[in-house]
C-alpha positions in Angstrom: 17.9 16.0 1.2 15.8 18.1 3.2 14.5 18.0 6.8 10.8 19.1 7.4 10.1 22.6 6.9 7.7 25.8 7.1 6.6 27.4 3.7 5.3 31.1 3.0 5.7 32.7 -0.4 9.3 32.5 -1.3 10.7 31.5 2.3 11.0 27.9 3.4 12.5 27.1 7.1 13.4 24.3 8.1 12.4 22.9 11.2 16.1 22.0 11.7 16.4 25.8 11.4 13.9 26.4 14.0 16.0 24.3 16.5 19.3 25.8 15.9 17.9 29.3 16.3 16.1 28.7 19.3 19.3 27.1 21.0 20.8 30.1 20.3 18.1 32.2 21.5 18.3 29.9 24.8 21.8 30.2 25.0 22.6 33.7 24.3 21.3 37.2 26.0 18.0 38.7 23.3 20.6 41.6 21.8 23.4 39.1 21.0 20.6 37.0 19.6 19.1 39.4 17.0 22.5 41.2 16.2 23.5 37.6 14.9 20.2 37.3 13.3 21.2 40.7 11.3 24.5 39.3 10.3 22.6 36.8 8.4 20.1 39.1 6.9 23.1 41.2 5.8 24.9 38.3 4.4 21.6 37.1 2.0 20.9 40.5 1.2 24.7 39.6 -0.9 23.6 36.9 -2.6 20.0 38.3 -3.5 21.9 41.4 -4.9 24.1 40.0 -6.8 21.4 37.6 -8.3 19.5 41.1 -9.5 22.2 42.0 -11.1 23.3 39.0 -13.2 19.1 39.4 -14.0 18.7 36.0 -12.0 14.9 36.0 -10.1 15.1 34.2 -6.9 12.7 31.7 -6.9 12.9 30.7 -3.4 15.0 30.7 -0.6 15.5 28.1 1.7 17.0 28.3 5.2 18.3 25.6 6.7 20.5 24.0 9.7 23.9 26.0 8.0 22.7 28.7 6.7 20.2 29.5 3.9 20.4 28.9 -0.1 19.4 30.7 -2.5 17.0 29.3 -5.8 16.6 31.1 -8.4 13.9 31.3 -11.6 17.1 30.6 -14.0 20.9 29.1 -13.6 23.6 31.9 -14.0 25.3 32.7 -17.2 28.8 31.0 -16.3 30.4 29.6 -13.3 31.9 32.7 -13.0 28.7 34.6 -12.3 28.3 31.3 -9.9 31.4 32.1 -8.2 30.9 35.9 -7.7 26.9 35.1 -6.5 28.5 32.4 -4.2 31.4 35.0 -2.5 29.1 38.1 -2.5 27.2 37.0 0.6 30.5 37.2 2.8 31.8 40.2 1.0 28.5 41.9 2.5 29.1 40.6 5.5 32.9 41.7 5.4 31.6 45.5 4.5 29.2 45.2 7.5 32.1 44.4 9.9 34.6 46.6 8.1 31.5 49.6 8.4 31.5 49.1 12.2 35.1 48.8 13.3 35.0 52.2 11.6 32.2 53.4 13.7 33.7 51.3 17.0 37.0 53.1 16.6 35.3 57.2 16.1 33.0 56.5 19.0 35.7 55.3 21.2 37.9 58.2 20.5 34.9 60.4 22.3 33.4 58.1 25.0 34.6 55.2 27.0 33.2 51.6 25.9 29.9 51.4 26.9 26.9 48.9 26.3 26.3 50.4 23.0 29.9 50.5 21.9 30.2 46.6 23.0 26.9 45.7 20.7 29.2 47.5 18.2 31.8 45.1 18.7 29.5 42.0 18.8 28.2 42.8 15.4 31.3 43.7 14.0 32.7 40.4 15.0 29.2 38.3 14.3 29.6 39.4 10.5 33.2 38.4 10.4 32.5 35.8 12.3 29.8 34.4 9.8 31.7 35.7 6.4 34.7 34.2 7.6 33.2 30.7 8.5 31.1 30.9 5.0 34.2 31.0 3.0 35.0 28.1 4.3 36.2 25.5 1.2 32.9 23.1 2.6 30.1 22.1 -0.1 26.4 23.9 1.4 28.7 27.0 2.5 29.9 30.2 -0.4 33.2 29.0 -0.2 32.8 25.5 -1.3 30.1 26.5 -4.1 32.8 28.8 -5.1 35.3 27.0 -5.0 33.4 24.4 -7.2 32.4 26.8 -10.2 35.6 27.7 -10.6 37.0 24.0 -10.4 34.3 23.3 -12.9 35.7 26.0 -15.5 38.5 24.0 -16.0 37.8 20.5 -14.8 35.1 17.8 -15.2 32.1 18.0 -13.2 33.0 14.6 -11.4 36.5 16.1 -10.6 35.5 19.0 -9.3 32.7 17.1 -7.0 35.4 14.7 -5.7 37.9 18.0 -4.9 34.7 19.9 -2.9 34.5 16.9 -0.9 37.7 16.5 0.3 38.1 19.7 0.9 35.0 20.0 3.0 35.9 17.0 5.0 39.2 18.6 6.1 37.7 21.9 6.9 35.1 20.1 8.8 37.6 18.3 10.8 39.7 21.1 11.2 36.8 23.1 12.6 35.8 20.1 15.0 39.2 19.7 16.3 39.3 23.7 16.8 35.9 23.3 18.8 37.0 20.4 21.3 40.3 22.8 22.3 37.9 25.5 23.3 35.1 23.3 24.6 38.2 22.0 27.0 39.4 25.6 27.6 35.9 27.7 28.1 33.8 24.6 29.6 31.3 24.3 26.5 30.1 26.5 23.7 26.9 25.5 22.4 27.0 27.5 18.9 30.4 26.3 18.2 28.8 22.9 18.6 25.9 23.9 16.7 28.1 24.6 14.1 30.1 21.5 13.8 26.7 19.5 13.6 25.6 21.9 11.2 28.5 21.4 8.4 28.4 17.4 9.1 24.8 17.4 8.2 25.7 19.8 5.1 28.0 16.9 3.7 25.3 14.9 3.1 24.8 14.5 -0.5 22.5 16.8 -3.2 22.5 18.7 -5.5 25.4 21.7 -6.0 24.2 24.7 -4.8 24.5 26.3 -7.8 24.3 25.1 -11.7 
């Protein structure tokens, strides 16, 4: 199930998509905006890499409320391949972040923090932010469509459907419960409520992600 969307070429957006982003934009300075915006960039550049070089064309790819997905021409060789294509979007991300503390901890031995050095920071924690919260055992995130080709090497389809759900029910809840502790203790955090929205609309069921 998809909500309305915008098409050009191999890009579709969802107007869902739209929303979300302009919340954010509403909601957060133009910087902070943009740097997130590059997390995200850095974390499909992952997946379309790794696509390349299982020799996978991407067909399109879609970019929704959660996140975006990635279609390609042809499924993957194994569920292993699936598995890998489905983790290598946060393991950019987790180089991204990893390649600035680096740089946030060199410049700091020089200058005191300044607004550049605090950008730093914002995109190191954006990408670990997103990789972290894309592992996530949920079905629509890379951790749940990892977690279910690799169920699915050893387990029936239908087993390894009922497992994803579970465990992206908890996760969800988990995550929603974390959100109403910081709602109470910081007064209200729209992306964290963006979020939670955005996994419970994920959970509604489709197709698997991959295979």
């Amino acid at each position: 199930m998809r909500l309305p969307c915008f098409k050009t070429g191999i890009f579709t957006v969802s107007i869902g998509a739209v929303i979300a982003s302009s919340l954010l934009f509403i909601f957060n300075d133009d910087a902070y905006f943009f740097i997130m915006l590059l997390s995200v960039i850095i974390h499909e550049l992952g997946h379309i890499t790794a696509c390349m070089i299982f020799g996978s064309k991407v067909r399109e790819i879609y970019i929704g409320i959660a996140g975006a997905q990635i279609e390609t021409a042809s499924k993957l060789s194994s569920y292993t391949s699936d598995a890998v294509t489905a983790l290598s979007g946060p393991a950019a991300g987790l180089g991204a972040a990893a390649t600035a503390l680096f740089i946030i901890k060199e410049r700091i031995k020089l200058m005191p923090i300044g607004h550049a050095e605090e950008l730093l920071i914002f995109f190191f924690l954006s990408n670990l932010f997103y990789a972290v919260v894309n592992l996530l055992p949920v079905k629509g995130l890379d951790g749940g469509n990892a977690l279910y080709a690799l169920i699915a090497l050893r387990c029936r389809l239908d087993t390894a459907e009922r497992i994803i759900t579970i465990s992206s029910f908890i996760s969800v809840f988990a995550i929603a419960s974390v959100s109403l502790v910081l709602l109470k203790k910081f007064n209200f955090n729209y992306s964290l409520v963006i979020l939670v929205f955005s996994l419970l609309f994920d959970l509604i069921p489709k197709k698997p992600f991959l295979h």
